[in-house]
C-alpha positions in Angstrom: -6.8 -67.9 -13.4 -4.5 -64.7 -12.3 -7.5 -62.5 -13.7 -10.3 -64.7 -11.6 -8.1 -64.1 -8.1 -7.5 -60.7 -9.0 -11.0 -59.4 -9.6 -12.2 -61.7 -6.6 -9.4 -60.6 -4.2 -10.8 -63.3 -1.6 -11.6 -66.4 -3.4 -10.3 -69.2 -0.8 -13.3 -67.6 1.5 -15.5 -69.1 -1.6 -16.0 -73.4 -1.3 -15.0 -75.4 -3.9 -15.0 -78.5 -5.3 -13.0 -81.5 -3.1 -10.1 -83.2 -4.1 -9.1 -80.0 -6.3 -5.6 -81.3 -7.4 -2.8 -79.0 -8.9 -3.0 -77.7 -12.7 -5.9 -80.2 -13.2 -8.1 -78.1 -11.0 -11.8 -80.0 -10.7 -11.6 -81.5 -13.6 -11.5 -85.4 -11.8 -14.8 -86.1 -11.4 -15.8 -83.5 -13.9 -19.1 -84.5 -16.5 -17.9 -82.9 -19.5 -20.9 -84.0 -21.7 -23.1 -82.7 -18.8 -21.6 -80.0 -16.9 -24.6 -77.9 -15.7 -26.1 -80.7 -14.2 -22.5 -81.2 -12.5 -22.6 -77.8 -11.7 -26.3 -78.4 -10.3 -24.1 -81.0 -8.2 -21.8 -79.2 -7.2 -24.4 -76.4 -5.5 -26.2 -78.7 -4.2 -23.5 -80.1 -1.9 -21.1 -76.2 -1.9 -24.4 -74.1 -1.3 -25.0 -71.3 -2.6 -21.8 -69.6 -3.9 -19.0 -71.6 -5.0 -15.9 -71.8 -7.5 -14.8 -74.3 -9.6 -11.5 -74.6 -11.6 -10.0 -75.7 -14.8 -6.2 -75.5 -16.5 -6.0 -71.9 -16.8 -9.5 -71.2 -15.8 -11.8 -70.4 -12.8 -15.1 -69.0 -12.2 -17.5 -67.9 -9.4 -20.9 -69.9 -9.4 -23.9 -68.4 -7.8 -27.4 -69.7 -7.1 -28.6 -67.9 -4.1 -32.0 -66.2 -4.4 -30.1 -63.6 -1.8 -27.2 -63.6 -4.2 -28.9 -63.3 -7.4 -30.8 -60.2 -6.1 -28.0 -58.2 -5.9 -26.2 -59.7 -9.2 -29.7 -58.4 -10.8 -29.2 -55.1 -9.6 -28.6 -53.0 -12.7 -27.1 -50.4 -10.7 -24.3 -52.4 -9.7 -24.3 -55.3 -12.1 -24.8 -55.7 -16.1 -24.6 -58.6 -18.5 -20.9 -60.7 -19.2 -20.4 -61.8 -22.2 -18.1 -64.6 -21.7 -17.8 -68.4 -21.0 -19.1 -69.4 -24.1 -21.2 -66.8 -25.2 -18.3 -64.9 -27.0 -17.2 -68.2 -28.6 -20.5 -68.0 -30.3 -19.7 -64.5 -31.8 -18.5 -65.8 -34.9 -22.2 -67.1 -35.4 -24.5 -64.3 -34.1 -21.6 -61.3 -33.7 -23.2 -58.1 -32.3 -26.7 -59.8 -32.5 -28.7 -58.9 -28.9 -27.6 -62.2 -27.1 -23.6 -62.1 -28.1 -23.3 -57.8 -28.4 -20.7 -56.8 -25.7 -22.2 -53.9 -23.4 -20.5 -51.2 -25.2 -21.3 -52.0 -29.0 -23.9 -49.7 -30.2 -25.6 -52.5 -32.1 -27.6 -53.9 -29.1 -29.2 -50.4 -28.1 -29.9 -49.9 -31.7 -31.5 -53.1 -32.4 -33.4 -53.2 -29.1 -35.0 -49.9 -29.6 -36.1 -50.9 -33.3 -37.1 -54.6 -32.4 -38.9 -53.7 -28.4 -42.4 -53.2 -30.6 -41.8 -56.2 -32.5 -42.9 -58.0 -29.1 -45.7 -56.3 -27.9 -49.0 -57.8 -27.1 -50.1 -56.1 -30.9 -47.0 -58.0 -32.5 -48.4 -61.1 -30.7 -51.8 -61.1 -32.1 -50.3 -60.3 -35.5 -48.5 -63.5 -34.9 -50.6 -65.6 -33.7 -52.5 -66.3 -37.2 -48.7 -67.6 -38.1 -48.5 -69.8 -35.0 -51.7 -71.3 -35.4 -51.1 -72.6 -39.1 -47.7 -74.2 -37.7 -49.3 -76.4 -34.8 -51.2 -77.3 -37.6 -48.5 -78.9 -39.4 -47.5 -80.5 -35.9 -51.0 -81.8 -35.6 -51.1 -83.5 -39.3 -47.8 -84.8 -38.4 -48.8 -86.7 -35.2 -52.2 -87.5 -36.6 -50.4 -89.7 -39.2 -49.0 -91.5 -36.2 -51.9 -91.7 -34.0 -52.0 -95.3 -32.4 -48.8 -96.5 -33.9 -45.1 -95.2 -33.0 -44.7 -93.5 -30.4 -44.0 -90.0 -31.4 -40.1 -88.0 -31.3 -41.0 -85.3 -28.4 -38.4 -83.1 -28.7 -37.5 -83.4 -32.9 -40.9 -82.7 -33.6 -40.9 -79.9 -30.9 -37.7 -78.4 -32.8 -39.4 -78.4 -36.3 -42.2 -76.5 -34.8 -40.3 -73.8 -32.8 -38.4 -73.2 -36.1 -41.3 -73.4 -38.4 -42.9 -70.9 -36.0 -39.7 -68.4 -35.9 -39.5 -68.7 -39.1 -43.1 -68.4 -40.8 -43.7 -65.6 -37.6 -40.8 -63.7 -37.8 -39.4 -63.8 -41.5 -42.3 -65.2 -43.4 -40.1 -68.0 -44.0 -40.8 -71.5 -44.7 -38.2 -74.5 -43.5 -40.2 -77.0 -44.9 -39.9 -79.3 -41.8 -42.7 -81.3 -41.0 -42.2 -82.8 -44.9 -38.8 -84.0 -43.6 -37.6 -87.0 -41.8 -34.8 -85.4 -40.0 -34.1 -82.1 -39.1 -33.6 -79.0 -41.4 -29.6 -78.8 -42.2 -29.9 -75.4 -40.4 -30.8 -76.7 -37.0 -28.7 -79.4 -37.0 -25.5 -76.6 -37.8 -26.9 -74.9 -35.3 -26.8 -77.4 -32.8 -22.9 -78.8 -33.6 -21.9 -75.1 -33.7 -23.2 -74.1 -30.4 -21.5 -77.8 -29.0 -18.1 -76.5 -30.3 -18.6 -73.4 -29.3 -19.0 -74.7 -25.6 -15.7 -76.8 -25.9 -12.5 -76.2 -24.1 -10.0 -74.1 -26.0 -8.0 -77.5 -26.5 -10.7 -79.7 -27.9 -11.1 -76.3 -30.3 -7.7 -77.2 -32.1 -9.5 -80.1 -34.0 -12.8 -79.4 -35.7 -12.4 -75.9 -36.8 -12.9 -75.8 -40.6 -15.8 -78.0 -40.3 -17.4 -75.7 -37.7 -16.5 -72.4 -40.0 -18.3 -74.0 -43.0 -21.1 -74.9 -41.0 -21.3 -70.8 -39.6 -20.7 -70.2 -43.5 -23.9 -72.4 -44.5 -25.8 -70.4 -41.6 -25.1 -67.3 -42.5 -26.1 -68.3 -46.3 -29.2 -69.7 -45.5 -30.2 -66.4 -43.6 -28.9 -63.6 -46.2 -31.2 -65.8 -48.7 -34.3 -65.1 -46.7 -33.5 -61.7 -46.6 -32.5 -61.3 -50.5 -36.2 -63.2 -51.0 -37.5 -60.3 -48.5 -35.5 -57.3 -50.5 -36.8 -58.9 -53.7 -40.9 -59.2 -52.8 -41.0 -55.2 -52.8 -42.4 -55.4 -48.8 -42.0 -52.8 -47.2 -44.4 -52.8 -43.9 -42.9 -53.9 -40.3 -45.3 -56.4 -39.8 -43.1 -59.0 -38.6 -39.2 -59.4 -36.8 -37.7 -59.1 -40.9 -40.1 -56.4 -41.8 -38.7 -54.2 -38.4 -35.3 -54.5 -39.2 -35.0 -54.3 -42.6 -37.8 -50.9 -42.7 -38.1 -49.5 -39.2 -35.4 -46.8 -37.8 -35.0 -45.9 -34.0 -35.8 -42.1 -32.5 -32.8 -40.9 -34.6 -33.4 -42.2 -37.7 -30.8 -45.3 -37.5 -31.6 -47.8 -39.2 -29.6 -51.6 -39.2 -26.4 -52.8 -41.3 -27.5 -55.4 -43.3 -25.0 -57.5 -41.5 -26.0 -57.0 -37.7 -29.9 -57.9 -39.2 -28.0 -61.5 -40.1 -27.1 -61.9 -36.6 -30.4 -61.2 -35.6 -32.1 -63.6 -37.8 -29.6 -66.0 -36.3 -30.0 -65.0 -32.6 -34.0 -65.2 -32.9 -33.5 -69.1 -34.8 -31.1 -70.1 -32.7 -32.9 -68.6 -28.9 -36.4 -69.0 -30.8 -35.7 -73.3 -31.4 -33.9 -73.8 -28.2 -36.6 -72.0 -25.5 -39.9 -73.1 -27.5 -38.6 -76.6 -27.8 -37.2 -77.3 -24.6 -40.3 -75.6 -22.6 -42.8 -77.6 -24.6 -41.2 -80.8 -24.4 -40.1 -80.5 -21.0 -44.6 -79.5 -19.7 -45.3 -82.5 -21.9 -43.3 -84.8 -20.2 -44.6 -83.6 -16.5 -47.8 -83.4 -18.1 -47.6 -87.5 -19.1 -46.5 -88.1 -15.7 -49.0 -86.6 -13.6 -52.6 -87.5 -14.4 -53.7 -85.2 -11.9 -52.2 -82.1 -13.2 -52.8 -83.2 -17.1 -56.5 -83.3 -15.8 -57.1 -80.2 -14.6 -54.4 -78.6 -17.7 -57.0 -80.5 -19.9 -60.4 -79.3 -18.1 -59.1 -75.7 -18.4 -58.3 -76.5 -22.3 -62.0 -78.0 -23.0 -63.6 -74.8 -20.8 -61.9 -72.2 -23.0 -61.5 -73.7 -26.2 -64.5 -75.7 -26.3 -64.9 -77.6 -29.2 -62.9 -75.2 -31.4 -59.6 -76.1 -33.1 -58.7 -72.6 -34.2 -58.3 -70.5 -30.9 -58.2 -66.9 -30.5 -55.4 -64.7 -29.5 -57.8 -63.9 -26.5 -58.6 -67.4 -25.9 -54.9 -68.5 -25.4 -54.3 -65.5 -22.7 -57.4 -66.9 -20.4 -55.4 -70.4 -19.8 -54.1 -69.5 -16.9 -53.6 -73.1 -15.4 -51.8 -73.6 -18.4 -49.7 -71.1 -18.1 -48.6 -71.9 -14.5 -48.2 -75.2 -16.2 -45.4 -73.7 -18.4 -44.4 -71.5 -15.5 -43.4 -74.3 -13.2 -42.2 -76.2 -16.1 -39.4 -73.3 -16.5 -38.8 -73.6 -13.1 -37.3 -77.0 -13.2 -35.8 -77.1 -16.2 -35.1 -73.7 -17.7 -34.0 -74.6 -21.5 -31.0 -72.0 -21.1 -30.0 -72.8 -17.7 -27.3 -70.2 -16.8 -26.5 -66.4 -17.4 -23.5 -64.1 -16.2 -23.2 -60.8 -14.2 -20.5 -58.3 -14.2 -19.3 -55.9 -11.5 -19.9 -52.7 -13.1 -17.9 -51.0 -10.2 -15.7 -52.1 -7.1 -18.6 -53.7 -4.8 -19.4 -56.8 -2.2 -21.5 -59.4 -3.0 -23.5 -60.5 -0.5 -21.6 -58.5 2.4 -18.6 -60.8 2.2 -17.1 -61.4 -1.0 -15.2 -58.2 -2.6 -15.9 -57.9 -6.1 -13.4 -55.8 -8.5 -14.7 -53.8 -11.5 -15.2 -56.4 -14.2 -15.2 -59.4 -11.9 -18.1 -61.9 -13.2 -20.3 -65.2 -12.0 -22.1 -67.4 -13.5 -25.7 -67.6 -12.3 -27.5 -71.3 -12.1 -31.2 -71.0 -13.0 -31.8 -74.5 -12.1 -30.5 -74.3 -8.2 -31.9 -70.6 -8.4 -35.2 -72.1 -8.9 -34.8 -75.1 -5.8 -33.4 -72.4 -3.1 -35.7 -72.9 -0.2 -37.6 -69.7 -1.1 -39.7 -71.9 -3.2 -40.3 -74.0 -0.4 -39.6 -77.8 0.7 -40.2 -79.8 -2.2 -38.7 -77.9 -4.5 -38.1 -80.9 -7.0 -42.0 -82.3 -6.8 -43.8 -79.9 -9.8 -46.3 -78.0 -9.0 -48.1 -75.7 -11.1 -49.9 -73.9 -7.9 -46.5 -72.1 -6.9 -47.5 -69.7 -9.6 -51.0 -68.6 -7.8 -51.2 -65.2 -7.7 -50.6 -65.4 -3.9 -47.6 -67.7 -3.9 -45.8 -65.4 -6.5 -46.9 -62.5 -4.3 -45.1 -64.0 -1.5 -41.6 -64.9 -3.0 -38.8 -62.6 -3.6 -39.0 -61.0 -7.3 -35.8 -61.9 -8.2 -36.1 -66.1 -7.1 -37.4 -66.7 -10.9 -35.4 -66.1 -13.7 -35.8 -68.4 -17.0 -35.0 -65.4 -19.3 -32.0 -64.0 -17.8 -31.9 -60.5 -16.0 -32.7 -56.9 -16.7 -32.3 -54.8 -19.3 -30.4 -57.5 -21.7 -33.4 -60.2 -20.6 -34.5 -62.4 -23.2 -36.6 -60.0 -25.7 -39.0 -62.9 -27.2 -39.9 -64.2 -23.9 -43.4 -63.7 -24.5 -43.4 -64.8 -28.5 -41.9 -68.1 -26.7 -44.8 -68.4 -24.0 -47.4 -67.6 -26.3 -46.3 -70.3 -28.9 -45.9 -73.2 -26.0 -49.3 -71.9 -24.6 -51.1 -72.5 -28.0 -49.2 -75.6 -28.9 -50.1 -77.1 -25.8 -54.0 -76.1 -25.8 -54.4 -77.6 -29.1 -52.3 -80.7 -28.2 -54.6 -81.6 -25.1 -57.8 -81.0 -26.9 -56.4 -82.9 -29.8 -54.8 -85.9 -27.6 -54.5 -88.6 -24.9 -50.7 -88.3 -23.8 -49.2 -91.5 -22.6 -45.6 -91.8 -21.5 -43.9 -94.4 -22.2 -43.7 -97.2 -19.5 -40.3 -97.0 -17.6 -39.2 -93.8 -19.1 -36.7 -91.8 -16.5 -36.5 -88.3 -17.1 -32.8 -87.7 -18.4 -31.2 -84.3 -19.4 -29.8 -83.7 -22.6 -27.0 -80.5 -22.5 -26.8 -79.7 -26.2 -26.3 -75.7 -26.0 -29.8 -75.8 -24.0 -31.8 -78.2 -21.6 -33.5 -80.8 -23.4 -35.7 -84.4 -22.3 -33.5 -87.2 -23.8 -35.1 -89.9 -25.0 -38.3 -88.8 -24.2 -41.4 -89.8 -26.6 -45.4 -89.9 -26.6 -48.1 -92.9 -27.7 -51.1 -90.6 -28.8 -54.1 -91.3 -29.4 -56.8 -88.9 -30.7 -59.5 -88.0 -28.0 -63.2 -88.2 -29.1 
C-alpha cells in the first residue's frame, strides 16, 4: 500500500471504489470468483482510470483508449510483471510471459523463437492444424443430432492437441478421452491458486507444488522423446529451441526450454479456446452474421474439407468475425505497464519510476472510440475503413509492444481454420434460453455454453 502511494504520489486525485472502509479496503462488495468482470464494473461506473484496494494492497486500473496510448509507449512504459503473473513463476519461470525485463532469457528466447511465427512457420503448421480439427470433427460427428455438444472442453482439447502436435510433435491423446488431459486440468488449478490472495495461499500449497511437479514432468518427457528421435531440423517451436542459436551463437538451457513448452500450453489452450468458443457462441446467436460467416466459408472453400494455407488467409469476414469476437471478450483480459522513468500519465497523474497499472482489455475495447453500441457485436468494425479511423492503440487482445503475445497469429490462424471447417461441416444451434455467462478461470471463458449440431447437406 505504502509502495502504491509512493510511486503514484497523488492517488486521492484517482476515483475509487464507494464505501472503501478502513483495512478492508473494497473488498465489501468485492466478486472474488469474478473479479475482472467486477473490475469491468467498477470502470464502467469510475471511468476511465480508477484504484481499488485490498489489506495491504492497491493498484491503479486503466481503460482509457487516451490512457492506454501512452501506457503503450515503449519509450516511457515496458511490461510489469506482477499481480499474479510472478505467482505463476514457479510454473513457467523465465519463460517469455513470466521473464522479468532484465533477465536475459526473454531476449534470448525471443530472438531464437520470432521465426518460429512467421507466415513460413504457419504454412508448415497448418498440415498439423488441419489433422487436429479433424479429430474435433469425428468427435462431434459421433454426436450429431443427439447431445448437445461441451463448447468450450472440446475447444480446450483442440487448442492443446494443436500446440502440441504443431509445436512439439506431441500427441495428448484428447479427443479419445472423456475428460480433460491431467495436464490441462493442473494447468487450470495452478493458474486459480496462483491468482489467490496471499492468505488463501497458506492452505493448498503442497497440492499446487506437485501439480507444477507433474507439469514440469510431463514437458521434460516430450523433450527426452525429442532428444531421443535423433531430429535435429527447426521445423517446429521444440525443433527451434532445442537446435537453433541467436546472432551470437546462444543457444537455450534446457530448463528455460521447459518454461517455454509450458508458456506456449498454457497461452496456446487459453487464447485458442476462449476465442473459438466465445465467435461460436455469437455466431449461434446471430443468424445474420453466421450467414454471411457461412456464405464466405462455402465461396472459398467450396466443397473441399482439406483447405489450403492460402485458402484460410482469403476469409476475411471470418476473420473480422474473430476480430470482433476478441473485442468483447478477450480470453486474457488484462496486462500491466511500468513507468520506466519519472512521467505523467495522461497530464495529471504523476507517475514514479517503477509505478505500474493494470490495463482492462475488456473496457479498453467499449471506450466510445469504438462507437455507441459498443456491447452489440459487430463484425464490420473491422472494415478496412473503420480500423483506419480508430486510434491504433484502442485494440489490444495480445497485450502491448515488444513483450506482445508472440503466437498471436499461430492462435488466429488455428480459430480461423477451425471455424471454416466447423461452418461447412455444421448447422449451429444454441441452446434455447442460454444467457451468455463468464467463466474467470486464469482466462475468459463461455460458461455453460453448448451446441445441438447437425451435419449440413
Amino acid at each position: 500500500m505504502a509502495e502504491t502511494g509512493r510511486l503514484w504520489p497523488k492517488l486521492d486525485r484517482i476515483p475509487h471504489p464507494p464505501n472503501r472502509v478502513p483495512l478492508l479496503g473494497d473488498l465489501v462488495g468485492a466478486t472474488p470468483k469474478t473479479p475482472m468482470q467486477g473490475a469491468m464494473t467498477w470502470a464502467r461506473r469510475l471511468g476511465p482510470i480508477y484504484t481499488t484496494k485490498a489489506p495491504g494492497f492497491e493498484m491503479v486500473v486503466v481503460s482509457g483508449a487516451d490512457l492506454v496510448a501512452e501506457l503503450a509507449d515503449e519509450e516511457r512504459f515496458t511490461k510489469h510483471v506482477g499481480f499474479g503473473i510472478d505467482a505463476f513463476r514457479p510454473v513457467t519461470g523465465d519463460g517469455l510471459f513470466t521473464a522479468f525485463n532484465d533477465e536475459p532469457n526473454w531476449r534470448l528466447a525471443h530472438d531464437i523463437l520470432t521465426p518460429a511465427f512467421s507466415r513460413e512457420a504457419m504454412e508448415r503448421y497448418h498440415g498439423a492444424m488441419l489433422t487436429t480439427v479433424h479429430r474435433l470433427l469425428g468427435h462431434w460427428d459421433a454426436r450429431c443430432g443427439g447431445e448437445p455438444v461441451d463448447v468450450v472442453g472440446d475447444a480446450t482439447k483442440l487448442a492443446l492437441e494443436t500446440i502440441g502436435r504443431a509445436g512439439f510433435g506431441y500427441d495428448f491423446g484428447s479427443f479419445s478421452r472423456s475428460d480433460l488431459h491431467p495436464l490441462v486440468a493442473a494447468m487450470m488449478e495452478t493458474l486459480q491458486f496462483s491468482m489467490k490472495m496471499p492468505l488463501m495461499k497458506l492452505f493448498g500449497g503442497k497440492e499446487n507444488d506437485k501439480k507444477i511437479k507433474y507439469m514440469h514432468d510431463v514437458v521434460d518427457e516430450v523433450v527426452r522423446r525429442r532428444r531421443a528421435s535423433g531430429d535435429t531440423s527447426a521445423n517446429d517451436l521444440l525443433g527451434a529451441m532445442l537446435n537453433s542459436t541467436d546472432a551470437d551463437g546462444e543457444s537455450l538451457a534446457a530448463e528455460n526450454i521447459r518454461f517455454q513448452i509450458l508458456t506456449f500450453l498454457i497461452a496456446g489452450y487459453g487464447t485458442s479456446a476462449g476465442m473459438l468458443s466465445f465467435a461460436l457462441h455469437f455466431l449461434a446467436s446471430r443468424p445474420d452474421v453466421l450467414k454471411q460467416a457461412v456464405e464466405e466459408v462455402d465461396q472459398v472453400l467450396g466443397s473441399g474439407t482439406e483447405p489450403s494455407y492460402e485458402q484460410v488467409v482469403k476469409l476475411r469476414y471470418l476473420r473480422r468475425v474473430l476480430d470482433e469476437t476478441l473485442r468483447l471478450w478477450p480470453p486474457t483480459p488484462a496486462f500491466l505497464r511500468e513507468a520506466r522513468e519519472d512521467t505523467v500519465l495522461g497530464g495529471v497523474h504523476p507517475m514514479k519510476k517503477g509505478a505500474w497499472a493494470v490495463v482492462l482489455i475488456p473496457m479498453l475495447h467499449r471506450d466510445p472510440v469504438w462507437g455507441g453500441d459498443v456491447e452489440s457485436f459487430d463484425p464490420d468494425r473491422f472494415l478496412p475503413e473503420a480500423n483506419r479511423a480508430r486510434p491504433p492503440h484502442a485494440y489490444k487482445p495480445f497485450g502491448t509492444g515488444a513483450r506482445a503475445c508472440i503466437g498471436r497469429q499461430f492462435a488466429q490462424h488455428e480459430a480461423t481454420l477451425a471455424l471454416a471447417l466447423i461452418l461447412s461441416r455444421y448447422r449451429l444451434q444454441g441452446l434455447p434460453g442460454y444467457e451468455l455467462r463468464i467463466r474467470e478461470a486464469g482466462f475468459f471463458m463461455p460458461d455453460g455454453f453448448r451446441l445441438a449440431l447437425e451435419r449440413r447437406p
